[in-house]
Each structure stands twice: as structure tokens, then as C-alpha cells.
C-alpha positions as CSV (number, residue, x, y, z in Angstrom):
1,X,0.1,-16.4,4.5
2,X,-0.2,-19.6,6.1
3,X,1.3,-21.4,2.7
4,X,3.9,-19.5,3.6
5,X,4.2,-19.9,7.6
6,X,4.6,-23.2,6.4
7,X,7.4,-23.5,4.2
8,X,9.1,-21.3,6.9
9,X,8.3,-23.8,9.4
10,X,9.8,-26.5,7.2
11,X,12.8,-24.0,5.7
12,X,13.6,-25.0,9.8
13,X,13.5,-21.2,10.1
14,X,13.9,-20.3,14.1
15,X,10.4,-18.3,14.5
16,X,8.1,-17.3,17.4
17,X,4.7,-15.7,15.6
18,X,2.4,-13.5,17.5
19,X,-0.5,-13.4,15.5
20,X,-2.1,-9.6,14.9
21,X,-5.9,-8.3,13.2
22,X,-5.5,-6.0,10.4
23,X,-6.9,-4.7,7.6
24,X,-11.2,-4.7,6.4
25,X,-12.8,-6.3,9.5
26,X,-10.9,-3.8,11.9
27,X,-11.3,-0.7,9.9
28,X,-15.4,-1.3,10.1
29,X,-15.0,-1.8,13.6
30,X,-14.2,1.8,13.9
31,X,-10.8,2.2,13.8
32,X,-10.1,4.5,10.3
33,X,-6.5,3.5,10.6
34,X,-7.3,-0.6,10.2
35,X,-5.0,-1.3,13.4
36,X,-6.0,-1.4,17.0
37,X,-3.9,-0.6,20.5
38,X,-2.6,-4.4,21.0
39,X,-1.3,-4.8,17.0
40,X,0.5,-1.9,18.0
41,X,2.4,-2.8,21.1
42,X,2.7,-6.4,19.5
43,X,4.8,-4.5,16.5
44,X,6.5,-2.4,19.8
45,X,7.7,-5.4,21.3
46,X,8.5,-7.9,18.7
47,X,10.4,-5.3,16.5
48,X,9.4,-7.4,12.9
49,X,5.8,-7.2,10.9
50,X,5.5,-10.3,8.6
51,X,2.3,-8.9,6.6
52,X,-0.4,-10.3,4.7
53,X,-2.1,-8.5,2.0
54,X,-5.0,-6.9,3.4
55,X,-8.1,-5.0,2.0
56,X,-9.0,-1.1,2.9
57,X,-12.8,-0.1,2.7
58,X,-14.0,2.0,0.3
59,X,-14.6,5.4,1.1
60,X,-12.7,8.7,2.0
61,X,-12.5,7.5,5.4
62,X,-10.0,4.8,5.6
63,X,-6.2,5.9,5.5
64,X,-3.7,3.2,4.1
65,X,-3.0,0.8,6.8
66,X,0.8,0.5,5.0
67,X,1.4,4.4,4.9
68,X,0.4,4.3,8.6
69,X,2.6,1.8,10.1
70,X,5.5,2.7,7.6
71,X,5.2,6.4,8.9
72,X,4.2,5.9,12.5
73,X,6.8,3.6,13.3
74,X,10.1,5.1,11.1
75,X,10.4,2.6,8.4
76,X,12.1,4.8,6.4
77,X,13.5,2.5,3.9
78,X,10.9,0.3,1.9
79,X,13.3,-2.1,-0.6
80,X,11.5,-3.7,-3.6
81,X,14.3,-6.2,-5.5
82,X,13.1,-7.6,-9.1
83,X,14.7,-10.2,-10.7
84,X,14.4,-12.0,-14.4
85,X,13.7,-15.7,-13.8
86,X,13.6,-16.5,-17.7
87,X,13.1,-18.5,-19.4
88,X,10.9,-20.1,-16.5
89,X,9.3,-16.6,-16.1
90,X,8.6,-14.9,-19.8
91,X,10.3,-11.8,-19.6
92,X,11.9,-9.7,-22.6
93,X,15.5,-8.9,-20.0
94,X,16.7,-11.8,-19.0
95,X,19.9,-9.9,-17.5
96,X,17.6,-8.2,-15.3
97,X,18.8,-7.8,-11.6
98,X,17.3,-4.7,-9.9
99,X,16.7,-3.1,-6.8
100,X,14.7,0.0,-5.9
101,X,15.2,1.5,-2.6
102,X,12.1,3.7,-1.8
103,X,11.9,6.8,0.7
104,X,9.3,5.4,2.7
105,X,8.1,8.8,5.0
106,X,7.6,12.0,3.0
107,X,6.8,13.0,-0.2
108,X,3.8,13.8,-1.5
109,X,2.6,10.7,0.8
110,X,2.6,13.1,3.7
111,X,-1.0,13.2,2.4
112,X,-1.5,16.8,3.2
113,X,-4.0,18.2,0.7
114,X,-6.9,21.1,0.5
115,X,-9.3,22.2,-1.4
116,X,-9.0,25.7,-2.2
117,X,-11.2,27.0,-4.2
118,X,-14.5,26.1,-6.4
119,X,-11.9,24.5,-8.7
120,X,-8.6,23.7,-7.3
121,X,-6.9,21.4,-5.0
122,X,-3.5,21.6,-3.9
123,X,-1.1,18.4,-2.4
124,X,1.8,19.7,-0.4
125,X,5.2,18.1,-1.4
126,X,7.6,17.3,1.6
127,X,11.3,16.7,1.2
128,X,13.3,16.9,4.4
129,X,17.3,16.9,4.2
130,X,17.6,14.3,7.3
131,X,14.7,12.2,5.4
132,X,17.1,12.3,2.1
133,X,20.5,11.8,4.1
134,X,18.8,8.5,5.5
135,X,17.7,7.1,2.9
136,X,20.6,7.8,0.4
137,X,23.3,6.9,2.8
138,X,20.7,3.2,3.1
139,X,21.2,3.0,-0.1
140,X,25.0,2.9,-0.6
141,X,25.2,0.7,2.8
142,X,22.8,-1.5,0.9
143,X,24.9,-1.6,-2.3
144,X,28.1,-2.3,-0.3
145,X,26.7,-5.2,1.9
146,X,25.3,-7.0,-1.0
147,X,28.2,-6.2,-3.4
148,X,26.5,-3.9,-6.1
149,X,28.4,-2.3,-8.4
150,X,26.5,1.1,-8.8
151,X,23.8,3.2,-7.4
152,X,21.1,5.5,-9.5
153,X,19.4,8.4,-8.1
154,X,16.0,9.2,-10.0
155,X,14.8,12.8,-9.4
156,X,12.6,15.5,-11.3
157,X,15.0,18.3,-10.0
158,X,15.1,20.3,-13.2
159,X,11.2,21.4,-12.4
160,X,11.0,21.3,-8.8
161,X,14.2,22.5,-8.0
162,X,14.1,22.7,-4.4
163,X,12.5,19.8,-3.4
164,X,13.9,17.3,-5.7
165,X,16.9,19.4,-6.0
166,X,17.8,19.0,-2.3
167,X,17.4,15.2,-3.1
168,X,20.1,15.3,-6.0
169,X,22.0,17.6,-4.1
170,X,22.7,14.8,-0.8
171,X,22.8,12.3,-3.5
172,X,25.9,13.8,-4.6
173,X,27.1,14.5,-1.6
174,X,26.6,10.9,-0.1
175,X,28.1,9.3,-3.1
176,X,31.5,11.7,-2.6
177,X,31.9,9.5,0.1
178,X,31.4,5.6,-1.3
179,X,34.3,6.0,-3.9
180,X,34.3,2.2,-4.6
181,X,30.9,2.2,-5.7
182,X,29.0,3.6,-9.0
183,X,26.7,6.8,-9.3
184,X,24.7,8.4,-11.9
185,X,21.5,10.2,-11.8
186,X,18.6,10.1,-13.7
187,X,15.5,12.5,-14.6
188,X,12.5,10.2,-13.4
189,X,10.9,10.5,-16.9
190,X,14.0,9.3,-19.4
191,X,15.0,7.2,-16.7
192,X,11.7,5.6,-16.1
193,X,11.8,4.5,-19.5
194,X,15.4,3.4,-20.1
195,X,14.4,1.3,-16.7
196,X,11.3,-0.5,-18.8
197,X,13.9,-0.5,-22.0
198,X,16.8,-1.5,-20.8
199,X,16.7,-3.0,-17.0
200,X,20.3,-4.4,-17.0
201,X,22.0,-0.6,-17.0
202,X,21.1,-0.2,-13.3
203,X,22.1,-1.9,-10.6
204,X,20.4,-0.3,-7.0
205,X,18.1,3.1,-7.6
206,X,17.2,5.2,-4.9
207,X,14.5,7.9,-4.9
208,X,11.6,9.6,-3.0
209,X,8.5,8.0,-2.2
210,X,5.8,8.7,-5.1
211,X,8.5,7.8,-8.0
212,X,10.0,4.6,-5.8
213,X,6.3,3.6,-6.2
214,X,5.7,3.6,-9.6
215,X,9.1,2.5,-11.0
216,X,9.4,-0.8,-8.6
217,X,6.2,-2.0,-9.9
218,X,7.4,-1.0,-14.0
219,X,10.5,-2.9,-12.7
220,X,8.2,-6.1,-11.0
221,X,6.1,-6.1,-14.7
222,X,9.1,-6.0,-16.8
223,X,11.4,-8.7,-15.0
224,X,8.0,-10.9,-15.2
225,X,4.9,-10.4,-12.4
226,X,4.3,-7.9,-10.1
227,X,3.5,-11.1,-8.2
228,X,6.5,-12.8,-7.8
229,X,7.8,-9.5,-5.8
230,X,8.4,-9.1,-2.4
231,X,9.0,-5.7,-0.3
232,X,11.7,-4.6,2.9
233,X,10.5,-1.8,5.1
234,X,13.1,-0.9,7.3
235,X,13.6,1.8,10.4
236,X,15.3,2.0,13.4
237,X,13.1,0.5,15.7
238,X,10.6,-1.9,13.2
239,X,10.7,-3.3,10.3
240,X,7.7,-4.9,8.3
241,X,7.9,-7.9,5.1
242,X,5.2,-8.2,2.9
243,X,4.5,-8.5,-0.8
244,X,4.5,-5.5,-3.3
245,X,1.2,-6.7,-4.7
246,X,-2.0,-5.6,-2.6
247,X,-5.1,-7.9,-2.0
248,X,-7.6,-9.8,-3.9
249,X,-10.5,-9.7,-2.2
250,X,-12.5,-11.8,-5.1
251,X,-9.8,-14.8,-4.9
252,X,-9.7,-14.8,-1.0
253,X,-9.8,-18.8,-0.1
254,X,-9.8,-19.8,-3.4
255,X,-6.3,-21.7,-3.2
256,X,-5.3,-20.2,-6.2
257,X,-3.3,-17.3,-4.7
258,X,0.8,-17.4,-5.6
259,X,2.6,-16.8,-2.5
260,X,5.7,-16.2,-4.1
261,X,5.7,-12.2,-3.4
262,X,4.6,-13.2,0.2
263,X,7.5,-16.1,0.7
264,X,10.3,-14.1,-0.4
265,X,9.3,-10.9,1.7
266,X,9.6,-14.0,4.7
267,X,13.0,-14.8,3.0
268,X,14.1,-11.2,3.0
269,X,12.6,-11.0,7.1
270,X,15.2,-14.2,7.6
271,X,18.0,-12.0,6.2
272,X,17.2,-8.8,8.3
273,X,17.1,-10.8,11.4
274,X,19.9,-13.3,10.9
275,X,18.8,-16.5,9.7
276,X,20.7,-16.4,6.5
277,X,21.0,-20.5,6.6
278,X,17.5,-20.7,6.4
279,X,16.9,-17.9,3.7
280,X,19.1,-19.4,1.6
281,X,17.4,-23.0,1.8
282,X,14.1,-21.8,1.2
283,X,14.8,-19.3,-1.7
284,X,16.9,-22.0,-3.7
285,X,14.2,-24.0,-3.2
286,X,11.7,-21.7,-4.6
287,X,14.0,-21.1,-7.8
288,X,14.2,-25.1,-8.2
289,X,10.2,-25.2,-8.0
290,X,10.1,-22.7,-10.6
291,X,12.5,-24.2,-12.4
292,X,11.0,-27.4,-12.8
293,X,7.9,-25.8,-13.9
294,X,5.3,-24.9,-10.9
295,X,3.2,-21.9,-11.1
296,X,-0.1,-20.6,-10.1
297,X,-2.7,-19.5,-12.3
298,X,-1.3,-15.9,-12.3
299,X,2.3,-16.9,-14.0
300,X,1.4,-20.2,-15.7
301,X,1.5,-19.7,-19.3
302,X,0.4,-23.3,-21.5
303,X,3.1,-25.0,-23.0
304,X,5.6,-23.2,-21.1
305,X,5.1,-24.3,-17.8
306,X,4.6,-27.9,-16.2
307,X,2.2,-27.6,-14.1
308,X,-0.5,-25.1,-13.1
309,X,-0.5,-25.8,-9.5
310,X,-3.0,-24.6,-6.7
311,X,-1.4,-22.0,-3.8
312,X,-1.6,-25.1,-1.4
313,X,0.5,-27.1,-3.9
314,X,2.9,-24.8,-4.8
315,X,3.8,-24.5,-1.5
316,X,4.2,-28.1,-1.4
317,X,6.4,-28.1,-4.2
318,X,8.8,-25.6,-2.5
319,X,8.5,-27.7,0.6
320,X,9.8,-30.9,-1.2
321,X,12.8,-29.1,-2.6
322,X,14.4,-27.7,0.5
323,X,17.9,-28.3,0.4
324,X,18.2,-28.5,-3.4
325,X,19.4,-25.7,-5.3
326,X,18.7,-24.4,-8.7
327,X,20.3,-26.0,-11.8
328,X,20.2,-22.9,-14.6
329,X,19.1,-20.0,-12.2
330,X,21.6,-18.7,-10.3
331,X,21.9,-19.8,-6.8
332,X,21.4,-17.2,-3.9
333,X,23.8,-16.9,-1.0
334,X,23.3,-14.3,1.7
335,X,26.1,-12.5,3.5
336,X,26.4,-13.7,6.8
337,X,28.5,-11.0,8.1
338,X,26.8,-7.8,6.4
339,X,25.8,-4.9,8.1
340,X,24.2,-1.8,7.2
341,X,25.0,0.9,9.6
342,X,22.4,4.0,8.9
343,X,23.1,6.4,11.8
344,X,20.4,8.7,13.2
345,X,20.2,11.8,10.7
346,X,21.8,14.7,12.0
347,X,19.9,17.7,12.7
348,X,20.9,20.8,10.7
349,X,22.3,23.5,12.2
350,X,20.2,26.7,12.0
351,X,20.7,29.4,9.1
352,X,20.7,32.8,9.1
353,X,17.0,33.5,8.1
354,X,15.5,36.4,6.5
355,X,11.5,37.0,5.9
356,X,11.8,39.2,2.5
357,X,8.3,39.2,1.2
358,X,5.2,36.8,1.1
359,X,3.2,34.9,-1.6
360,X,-0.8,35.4,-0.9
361,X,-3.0,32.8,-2.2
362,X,-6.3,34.0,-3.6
363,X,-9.6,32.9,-4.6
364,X,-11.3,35.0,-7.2
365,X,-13.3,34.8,-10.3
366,X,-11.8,38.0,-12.1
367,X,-9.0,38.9,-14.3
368,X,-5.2,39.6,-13.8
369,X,-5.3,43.4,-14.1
370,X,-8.5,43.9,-12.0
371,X,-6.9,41.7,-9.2
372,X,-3.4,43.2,-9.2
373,X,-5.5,47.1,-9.2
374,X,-6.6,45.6,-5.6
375,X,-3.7,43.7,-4.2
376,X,-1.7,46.9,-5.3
377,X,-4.6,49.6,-3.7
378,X,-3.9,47.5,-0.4
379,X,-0.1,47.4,-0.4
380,X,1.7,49.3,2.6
381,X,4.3,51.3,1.9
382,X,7.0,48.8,2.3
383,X,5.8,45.8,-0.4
384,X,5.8,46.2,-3.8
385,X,3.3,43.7,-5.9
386,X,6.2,42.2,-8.2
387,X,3.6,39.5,-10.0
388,X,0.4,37.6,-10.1
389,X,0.2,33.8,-11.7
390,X,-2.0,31.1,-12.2
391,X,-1.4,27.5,-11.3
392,X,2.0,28.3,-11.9
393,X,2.1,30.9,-15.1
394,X,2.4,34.7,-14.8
395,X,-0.2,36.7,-16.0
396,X,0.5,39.7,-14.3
397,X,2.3,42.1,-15.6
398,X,2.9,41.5,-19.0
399,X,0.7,38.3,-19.4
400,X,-0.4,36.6,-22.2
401,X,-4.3,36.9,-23.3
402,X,-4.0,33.3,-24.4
403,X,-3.1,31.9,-21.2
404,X,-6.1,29.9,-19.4
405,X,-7.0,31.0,-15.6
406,X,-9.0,29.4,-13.2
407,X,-9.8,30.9,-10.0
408,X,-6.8,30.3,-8.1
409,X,-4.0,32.8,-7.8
410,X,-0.7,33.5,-6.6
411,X,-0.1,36.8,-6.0
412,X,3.5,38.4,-4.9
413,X,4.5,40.9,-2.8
414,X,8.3,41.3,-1.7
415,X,10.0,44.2,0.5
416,X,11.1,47.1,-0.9
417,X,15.3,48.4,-0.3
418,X,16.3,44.6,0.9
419,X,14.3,45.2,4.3
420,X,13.0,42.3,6.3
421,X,9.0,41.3,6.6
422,X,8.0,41.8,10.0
423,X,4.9,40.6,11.2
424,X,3.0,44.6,11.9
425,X,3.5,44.8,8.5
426,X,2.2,41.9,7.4
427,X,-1.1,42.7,9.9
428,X,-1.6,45.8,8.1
429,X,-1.5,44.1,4.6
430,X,-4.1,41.4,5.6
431,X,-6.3,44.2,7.4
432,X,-6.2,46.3,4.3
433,X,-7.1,42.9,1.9
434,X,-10.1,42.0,4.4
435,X,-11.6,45.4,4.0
436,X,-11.0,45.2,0.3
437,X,-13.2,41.1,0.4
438,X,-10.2,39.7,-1.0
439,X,-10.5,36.2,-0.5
440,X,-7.6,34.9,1.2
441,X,-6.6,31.0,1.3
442,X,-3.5,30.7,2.3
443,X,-0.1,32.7,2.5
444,X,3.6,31.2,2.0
445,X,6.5,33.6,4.0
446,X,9.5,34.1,1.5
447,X,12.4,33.6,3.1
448,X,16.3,33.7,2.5
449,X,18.4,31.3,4.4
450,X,21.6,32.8,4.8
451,X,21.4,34.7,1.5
452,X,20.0,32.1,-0.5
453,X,16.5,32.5,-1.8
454,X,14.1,29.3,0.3
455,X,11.5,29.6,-2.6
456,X,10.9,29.4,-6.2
457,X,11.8,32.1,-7.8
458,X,8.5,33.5,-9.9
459,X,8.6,33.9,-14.0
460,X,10.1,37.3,-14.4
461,X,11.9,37.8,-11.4
């Protein structure tokens, strides 16, 4: 960080720092979240985070200092460019130009698990359609004020079909609207790997939080080093600049450190606040010092590379090239006059919405037919068991010997003659599955939203 505050300073980049603790020393102070009262209302007031790497204790106590201020301050939008530098940076896709634009909020980061039985845990999956609307619509903005030719949407929507579904779904119905620029849509797994084959098919990539992960660093690998990348997080009210890479506690004052990730996440802070003049100095700078051969210890490969230069002296190097640009990489220039105009998502209006059965999560060491003679004994009138599975098979009726069971189970019940679920009915089933000692974890409501099933539809029904 401060090689970094330094070739700002000398980029002649128009800054006021107020200096904030994070990270190790404030988490074993007592605060779980690594942040205290004061870093907040500095982050309130200044409006822009420019973040060091920082360490999280070990432990199960300790949430992610980065989840936290992503979440608690609406920076929905994390954007993680990578970029082929060959040949100065040995990379197999030398074409490479890619930028992955991460929902930054839900997800399976929502970080709402439980243990449920002796041996299962669950992790709840969260996809909202104003979360998805805002960060698709970011996305095309994106493309358009930095002219990209084509945007990719990577989803898993042929398994979970709502969650991920509802993401393809406002992809397609965003993209209706940007005629002038590209769409296609990808299954994360095929297109995770055309992504590590063949980078130069896509252009900007948008996607939910868990896959925007994992594929921005496959893409930082591929177009060279995780290191050299830096990461946007942007929300209405804050936005925070930082590398993609985390810390490295065992190299800390070491000088051997690249700040490249770091200094281009500063770069990309200049651009978000207006100071394209100096983000343009100080990133064609940076391509001329790589150019000419400067890396740290992480990038420097013998015989490739000029010089394998210390943090302090790479920053140095950068510093003595301001105002130079880059002879065989391609020069940068920012777009003074782009805006990207994300509106507040708009609340949906509310469906008609129909309780028409329940799912009843169950912890028991037994078998499928001795279970369902139970569930089925303490039935009222009105539900029918229609099926039993088991992390996500049926085995009841008609299962399979073969199939494996632990002791979690999900077992169905769903109104009889189209009726609605009302809650004395749904008293009267839990009364009659207490008195039977049926163990109980947790129950899901089944609901139609103006006709249209709101769950997963079961094997076999």
C-alpha cells in the first residue's frame, strides 16, 4: 500500500487519504467483523475504500472483513478485469481481454448454513430478482461505457432451475433491451472451461457471486498472475478498490511484494471518481515498466525478464515512467465522459400466492417405507404424502434398493382437490408428528405464485 500511495502521489492524482485499521490486529481486539465504529463512518463519509490486503484469524469466529463491507454497505457490483500482457507476462492467450462482473450480495455468500442432522449440513442459496436486475443491467452499462462488443451470462440453470433460472431469465430480458451489444449464455461448467481454453471468445461475463469467484481468478491465472489483478466494488453509496489476491502474512515487510494488483485497483478508484488524466498516466506507465522488463519475484521468470526488482523498486520504476506510454502493449485511454446509470431495483409487485402443500425435513436413522408408514399414519385428512427423498433422490414410493441414504429426509405432503394449506391444518400435522417422535428440522411451505409452481418440482411428480 504505501508503494502504491506513492506512485499515486507522483501519478499527480488529486487525493485526500483518511487512513482506517483493518483486518488481524482489530479482529483480536474483539471485534469478529475486523472493523470498528470509526472505519465505518470514515467509509460513510468519504464514500471510496482504497484497501490493502489484510489477514483474517483463524478460527470459526472471524467473518470475511470483504463479504462484510461488500454486503453491509451495497456494493453490489465487484468488477475483476484480466488482461494478457505477453510476451512480457508468459501467458498461452495473448488476445486475452476479459472482464468478469461479479454479483457481489447474495448467493450462497449469504452464509446462511445449519447443521441438521448427525451427518448433514445444508447452505441456503439466495437469488433475488432486484439483486439480478442490478447487477445485469451493471453489466451492459459497463459494456457500453467502455465499448465492449458482447456480454456472457454464466449460470447452472439446467439443475437449479429457479434460482439460477431466474438469473438467465433477467439476463434475457435485460439484454432485449441493449440491441447494439452482444449476448450469449453459458452453463458455468462448459463455459468455465472454454474461458481457461479459449479466453479471447468473451468479451464482459456476468454471473452470481460463488461462480464470479472462481472464474475471475481461472481468468487472472490464465491471462498470466493472479497478482497482477486488481478488483471494483461498486454500490450506490460506497465503493471499495483493492487487489483480487488476499494477504501474505509470511512476506509482510519483506519488500518483495508486487503491488501491481494493488496499483491498478488505485487506477480503477481514479476512473470511478473522475481522475481519468491521472489513471491514464499512471497505468501507461506501469505497462512501460513491464515492458522494459521489471518484475517482482512472483512474475520474474530468468531470461525473460530484465530485472527482478524489489516492491520498493518497482514502484520506483513506474514512478520514473510517468508520462511515457507503452511501445508494443497497447496504450490505455479512459472515457472521460462515461457514465453508468444503474437505477435503484424496482420492487416487484406482489403475486397472487397460494400455500398448496409443505416439504418436512426429517432427521431419522430408518428406511424409506418405515418413515413414509409414519408421516402417512399422521397425515390429516386434507394432505396426501406424494414422496420421500434423500439429499435430493426419491426413495419413496417406488425407490431403488441401490440408492445410498443418510439420515436426512425430505418428505412431501401436498393438498388434496387443489385446496389451499392453511395454517390449523398445518398445526394438526405437526401435533400429530410430535406425538409420533418424528424428528422435525425444518419445513419449506409450497407455494404457487399466481399459478406457477415457487418450488422444485420432486422426481415423480
Amino acid at each position: 500500500m504505501k508503494a502504491c500511495l506513492k506512485v499515486l502521489t507522483a501519478g499527480r492524482a488529486n487525493l485526500q487519504y483518511e487512513p482506517i485499521e483493518i483486518g488481524e490486529e482489530v479482529y483480536l481486539s474483539g471485534q469478529t467483523a475486523g472493523i470498528d465504529a470509526e472505519a465505518w463512518e470514515s467509509l460513510r463519509r468519504t464514500k471510496v475504500f482504497y484497501k490493502a490486503p489484510i489477514t483474517t484469524p483463524q478460527g470459526s469466529g472471524y467473518k470475511s472483513l470483504n463479504v462484510t463491507v461488500r454486503k453491509s454497505l451495497g456494493m453490489f457490483s465487484n468488477i475483476r478485469p484480466s488482461v494478457s500482457y505477453m510476451p512480457f507476462v508468459p501467458s498461452k492467450h495473448p488476445e486475452m481481454d476479459v472482464v468478469v462482473i461479479r454479483e457481489n450480495e447474495e448467493d450462497l455468500y449469504a452464509g446462511i448454513e445449519h447443521r441438521q442432522t448427525d451427518e448433514v449440513f445444508q447452505c441456503l442459496k439466495l437469488v433475488s430478482r432486484p439483486g439480478t436486475e442490478r447487477i445485469v443491467r451493471y453489466a451492459f452499462e459497463y459494456a457500453r461505457a467502455n465499448g465492449r462488443r458482447k456480454v456472457s451470462c454464466f449460470s447452472k440453470d439446467n439443475i437449479m432451475k429457479l434460482t439460477d433460472g431466474l438469473f438467465h431469465q433477467v439476463f434475457d430480458e435485460i439484454a432485449a433491451e441493449y440491441p447494439d451489444i452482444e449476448d450469449d449464455h453459458w452453463i458455468i461448467d462448459i463455459g468455465a472451461a472454454r474461458l481457461a481454453a479459449k479466453p479471447e471468445q468473451f468479451d464482459v461475463i456476468v454471473t452470481s457471486n460463488l461462480y464470479g469467484d472462481i472464474i475471475s481468478d481461472i481468468a487472472g491465472e490464465i491471462s498470466g498472475s493472479v497478482g497482477l489483478r486488481p478488483s471494483a466494488n461498486i454500490g450506490s453509496h460506497c465503493a471499495m478498490f483493492e487487489a483480487i489476491h488476499g494477504s501474505a502474512p509470511d512476506i509482510a515487510g519483506q519488500n518483495v511484494a508486487n503491488p501491481s494488483g494493488l496499483l491498478l485497483a488505485g487506477v480503477m478508484m481514479l476512473v470511478h471518481i473522475g481522475q481519468t488524466e491521472a489513471a491514464e498516466r499512471i497505468h501507461n506507465a506501469w505497462l512501460r515498466t513491464i515492458e522494459e522488463g521489471f518484475h517482482t519475484a512472483d512474475t520474474y521468470h530468468a531470461g525473460l525478464m530484465n530485472r527482478n526488482v524489489t516492491t520498493d523498486e518497482f514502484a520506483e520504476a513506474v514512478i520514473e515512467r510517468l508520462g511515457q506510454k507503452p511501445q508494443k502493449l497497447k496504450p490505455v485511454a479512459y472515457n472521460r465522459d462515461a457514465e453508468i446509470n444503474v437505477p435503484e431495483p424496482v420492487r416487484a409487485k406482489p403475486h397472487v400466492k397460494k400455500q398448496v402443500g409443505i416439504d418436512i425435513f426429517v432427521h431419522a436413522d430408518t428406511t424409506p417405507d418405515a418413515l413414509a408408514e409414519k408421516l402417512q399414519a399422521a397425515a390429516p385428512a386434507c394432505l396426501e404424502l406424494v414422496m420421500i427423498s434423500n439429499r435430493g433422490v426419491k426413495v419413496w414410493p417406488n425407490g431403488m434398493p441401490e440408492t445410498f441414504c443418510t439420515d436426512h429426509w425430505r418428505c412431501r405432503y401436498m393438498m388434496r382437490d387443489d385446496q389451499e394449506l392453511a395454517m390449523p391444518e398445518m398445526l394438526k400435522l405437526f401435533e400429530a408428528l410430535g406425538a409420533a417422535r418424528v424428528d422435525v428440522i425444518k419445513t419449506e411451505n409450497l407455494c404457487t405464485f399466481d399459478g406457477k409452481a415457487g418450488y422444485s418440482l420432486g422426481q415423480g411428480q
